[in-house]
C-alpha positions as CSV (number, residue, x, y, z in Angstrom):
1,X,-141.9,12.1,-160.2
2,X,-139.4,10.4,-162.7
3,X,-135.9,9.0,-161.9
4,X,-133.5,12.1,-161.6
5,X,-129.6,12.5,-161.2
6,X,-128.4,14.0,-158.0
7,X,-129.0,17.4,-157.6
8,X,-132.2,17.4,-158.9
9,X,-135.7,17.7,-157.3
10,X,-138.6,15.0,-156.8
11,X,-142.3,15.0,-155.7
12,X,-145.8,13.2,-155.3
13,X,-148.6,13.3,-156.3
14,X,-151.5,11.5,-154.7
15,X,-155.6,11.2,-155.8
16,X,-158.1,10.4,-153.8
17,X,-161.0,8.3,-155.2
18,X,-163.9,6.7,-154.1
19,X,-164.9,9.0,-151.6
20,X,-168.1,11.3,-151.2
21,X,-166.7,14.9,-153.1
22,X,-163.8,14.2,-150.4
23,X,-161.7,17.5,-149.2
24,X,-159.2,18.6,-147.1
25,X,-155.6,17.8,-147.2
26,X,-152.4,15.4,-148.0
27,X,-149.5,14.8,-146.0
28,X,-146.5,13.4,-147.8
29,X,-143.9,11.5,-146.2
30,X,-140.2,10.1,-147.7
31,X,-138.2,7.6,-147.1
32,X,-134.9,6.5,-148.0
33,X,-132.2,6.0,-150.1
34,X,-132.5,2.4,-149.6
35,X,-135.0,2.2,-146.9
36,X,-137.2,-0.5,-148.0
37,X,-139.5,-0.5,-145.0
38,X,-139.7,2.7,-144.8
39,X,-138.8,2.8,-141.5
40,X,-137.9,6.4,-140.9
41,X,-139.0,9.3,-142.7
42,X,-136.6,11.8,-144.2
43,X,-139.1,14.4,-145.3
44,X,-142.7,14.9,-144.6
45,X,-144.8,17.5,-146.5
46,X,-147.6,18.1,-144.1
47,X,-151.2,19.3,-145.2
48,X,-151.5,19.9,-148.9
49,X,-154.7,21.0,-150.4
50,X,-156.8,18.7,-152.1
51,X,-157.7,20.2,-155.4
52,X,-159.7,19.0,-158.2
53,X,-159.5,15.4,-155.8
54,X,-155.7,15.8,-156.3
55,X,-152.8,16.6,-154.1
56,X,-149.1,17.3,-155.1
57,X,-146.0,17.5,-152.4
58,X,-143.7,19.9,-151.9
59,X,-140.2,19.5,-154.3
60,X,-137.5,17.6,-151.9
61,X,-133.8,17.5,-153.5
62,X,-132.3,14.1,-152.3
63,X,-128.9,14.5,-150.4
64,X,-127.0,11.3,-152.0
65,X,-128.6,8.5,-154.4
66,X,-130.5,5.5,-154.2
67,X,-133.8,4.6,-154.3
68,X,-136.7,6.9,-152.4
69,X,-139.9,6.1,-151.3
70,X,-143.3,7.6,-151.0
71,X,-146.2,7.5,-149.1
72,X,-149.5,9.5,-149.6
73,X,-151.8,9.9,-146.5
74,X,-155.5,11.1,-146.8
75,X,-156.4,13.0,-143.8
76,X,-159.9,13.3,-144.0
77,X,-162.9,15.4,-143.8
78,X,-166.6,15.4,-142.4
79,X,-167.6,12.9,-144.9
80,X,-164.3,10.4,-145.6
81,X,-162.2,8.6,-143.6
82,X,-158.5,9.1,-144.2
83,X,-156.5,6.5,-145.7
84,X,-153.0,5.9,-146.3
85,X,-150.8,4.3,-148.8
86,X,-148.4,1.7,-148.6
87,X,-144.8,1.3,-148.6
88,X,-143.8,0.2,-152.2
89,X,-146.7,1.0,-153.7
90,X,-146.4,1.2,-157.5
91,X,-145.2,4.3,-159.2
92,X,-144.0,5.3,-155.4
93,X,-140.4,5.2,-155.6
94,X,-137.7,6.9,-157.5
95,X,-134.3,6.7,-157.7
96,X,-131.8,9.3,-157.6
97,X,-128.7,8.1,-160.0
98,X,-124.6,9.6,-159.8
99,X,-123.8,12.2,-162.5
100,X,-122.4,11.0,-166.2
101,X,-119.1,13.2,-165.8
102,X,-116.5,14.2,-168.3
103,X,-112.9,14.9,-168.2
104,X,-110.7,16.7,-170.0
105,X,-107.4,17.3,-170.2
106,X,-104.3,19.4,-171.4
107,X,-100.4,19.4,-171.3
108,X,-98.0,21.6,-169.7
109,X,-94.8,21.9,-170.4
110,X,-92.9,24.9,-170.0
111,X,-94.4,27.9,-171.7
112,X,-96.2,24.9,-173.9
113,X,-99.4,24.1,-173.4
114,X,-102.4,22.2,-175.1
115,X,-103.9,19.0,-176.0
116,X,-101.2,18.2,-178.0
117,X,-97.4,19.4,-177.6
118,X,-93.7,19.1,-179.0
119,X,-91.0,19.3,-176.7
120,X,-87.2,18.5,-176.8
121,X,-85.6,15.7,-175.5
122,X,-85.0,15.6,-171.9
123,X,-88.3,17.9,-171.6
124,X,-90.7,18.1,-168.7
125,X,-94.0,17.4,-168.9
126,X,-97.1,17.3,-166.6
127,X,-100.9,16.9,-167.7
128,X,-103.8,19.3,-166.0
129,X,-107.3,18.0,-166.1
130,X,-111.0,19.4,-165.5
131,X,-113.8,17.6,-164.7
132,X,-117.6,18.5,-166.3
133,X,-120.8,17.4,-165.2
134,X,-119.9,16.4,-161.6
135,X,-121.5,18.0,-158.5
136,X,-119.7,20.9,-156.8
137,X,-118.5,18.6,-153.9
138,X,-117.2,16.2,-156.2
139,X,-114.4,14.3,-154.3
140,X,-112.3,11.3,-155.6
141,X,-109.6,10.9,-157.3
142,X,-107.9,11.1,-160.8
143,X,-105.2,8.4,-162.3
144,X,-102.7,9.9,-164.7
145,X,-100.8,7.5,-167.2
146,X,-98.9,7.8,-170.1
147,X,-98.7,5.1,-173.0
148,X,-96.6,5.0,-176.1
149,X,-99.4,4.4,-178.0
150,X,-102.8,5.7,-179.1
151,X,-105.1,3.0,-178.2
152,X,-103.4,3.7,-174.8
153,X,-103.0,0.1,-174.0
154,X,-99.6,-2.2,-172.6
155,X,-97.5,-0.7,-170.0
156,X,-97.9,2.2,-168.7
157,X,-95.9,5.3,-167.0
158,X,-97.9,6.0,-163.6
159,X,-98.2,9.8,-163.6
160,X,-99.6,9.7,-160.4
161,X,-103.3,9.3,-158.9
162,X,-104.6,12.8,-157.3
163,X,-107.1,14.3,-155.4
164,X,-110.5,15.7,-156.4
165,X,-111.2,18.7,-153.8
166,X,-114.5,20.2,-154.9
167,X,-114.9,19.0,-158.0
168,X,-111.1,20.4,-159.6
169,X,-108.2,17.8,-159.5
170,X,-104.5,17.9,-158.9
171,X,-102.4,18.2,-161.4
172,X,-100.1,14.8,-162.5
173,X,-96.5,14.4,-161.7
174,X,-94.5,15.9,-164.4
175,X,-92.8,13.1,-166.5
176,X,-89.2,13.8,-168.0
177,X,-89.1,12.3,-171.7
178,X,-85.6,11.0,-172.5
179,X,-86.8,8.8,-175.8
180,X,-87.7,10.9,-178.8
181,X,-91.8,9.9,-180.0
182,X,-95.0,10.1,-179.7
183,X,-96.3,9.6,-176.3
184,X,-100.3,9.6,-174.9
185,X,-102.0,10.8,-171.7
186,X,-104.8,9.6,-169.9
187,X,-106.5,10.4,-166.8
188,X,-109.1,8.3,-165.5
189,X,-111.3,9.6,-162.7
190,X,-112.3,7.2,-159.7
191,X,-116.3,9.4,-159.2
192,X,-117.4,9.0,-155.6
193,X,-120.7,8.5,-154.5
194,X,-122.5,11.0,-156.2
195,X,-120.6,11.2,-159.5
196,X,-119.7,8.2,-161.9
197,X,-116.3,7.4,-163.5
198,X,-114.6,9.1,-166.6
199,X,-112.0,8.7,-168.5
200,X,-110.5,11.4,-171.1
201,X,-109.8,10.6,-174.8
């Protein structure tokens, strides 16, 4: 099957050729992530029909990322000999990619609240943030900063970095504005090993 993102499913499927009108059954067997011998199996789909001189595996949904491995093994009949493929073989492996997350954010400050906000001087503010797009066991962590300008660059005011606990994160440490402005929030957040990096506009 084609590449997918974590969380999704993958599968084979093997022909047999060159035989005389073989039948019987496929076994599917995969490897990996990242076993490039294919040393141990990590799921074997045993004795699929052979229809039509085809054969297609049962759907497996790969546990973390990297790259998988198939191998195809004829079993057999009266007439054929069974024959296996190899490890590597082309069009055999897929890879299994993090998530493309998003985050978003919003400001809290008092009984104010949005993506934007006015407060008085001397106010107290703290940023929430949500993430899209990750996997439900999302972990990680999310870096709040806030910049006195909207390119968000040059010194920053750390606003704390958080924990991501099933895909929601902590809220920032509130920040106490003494200087009248304009002043910008960002969160960046770290992925893990399913789920990439983001950063909020």
């Amino acid at each position: 099957s084609a590449d997918v993102v974590i969380g999704g499913a993958i599968s084979d499927t093997a022909t047999v050729s060159g035989g005389h009108t073989p039948t019987g059954t496929v076994t599917f067997r995969l490897y990996g992530p990242n076993d490039a011998s294919c040393a141990t199996a990590i799921f074997t789909s045993a004795n699929r029909p052979l229809t039509g001189g085809s054969a297609t595996s049962a759907e497996f949904t790969p546990p973390a990322v990297g790259t998988y491995r198939w191998i195809a093994t004829y079993n057999g009949d009266a007439n054929n000999n069974s024959v296996a493929g190899k490890c590597d073989d082309a069009n055999e492996s897929v890879v299994v990619s993090k998530t493309t997350p998003s985050i978003n954010t919003n400001l809290v400050s008092g009984a104010e609240s949005g993506a934007t906000i006015s407060v008085a001087l001397g106010a107290t503010v703290h940023d929430t943030s949500s993430l899209s797009g990750t996997t439900a066991d999302a972990g990680g962590t999310v870096h709040y900063q806030v910049f006195t300008n909207a390119n968000c660059t040059g010194t920053a005011i750390d606003a704390g970095t958080k924990a991501v606990t099933s895909g929601i994160p902590a809220d920032s440490d509130p920040v106490t504005f003494n200087n009248a402005g304009n002043y910008y929030w960002q969160a960046d957040y770290s992925g893990d090993a399913k789920n990439g990096s983001a950063t909020s506009n």
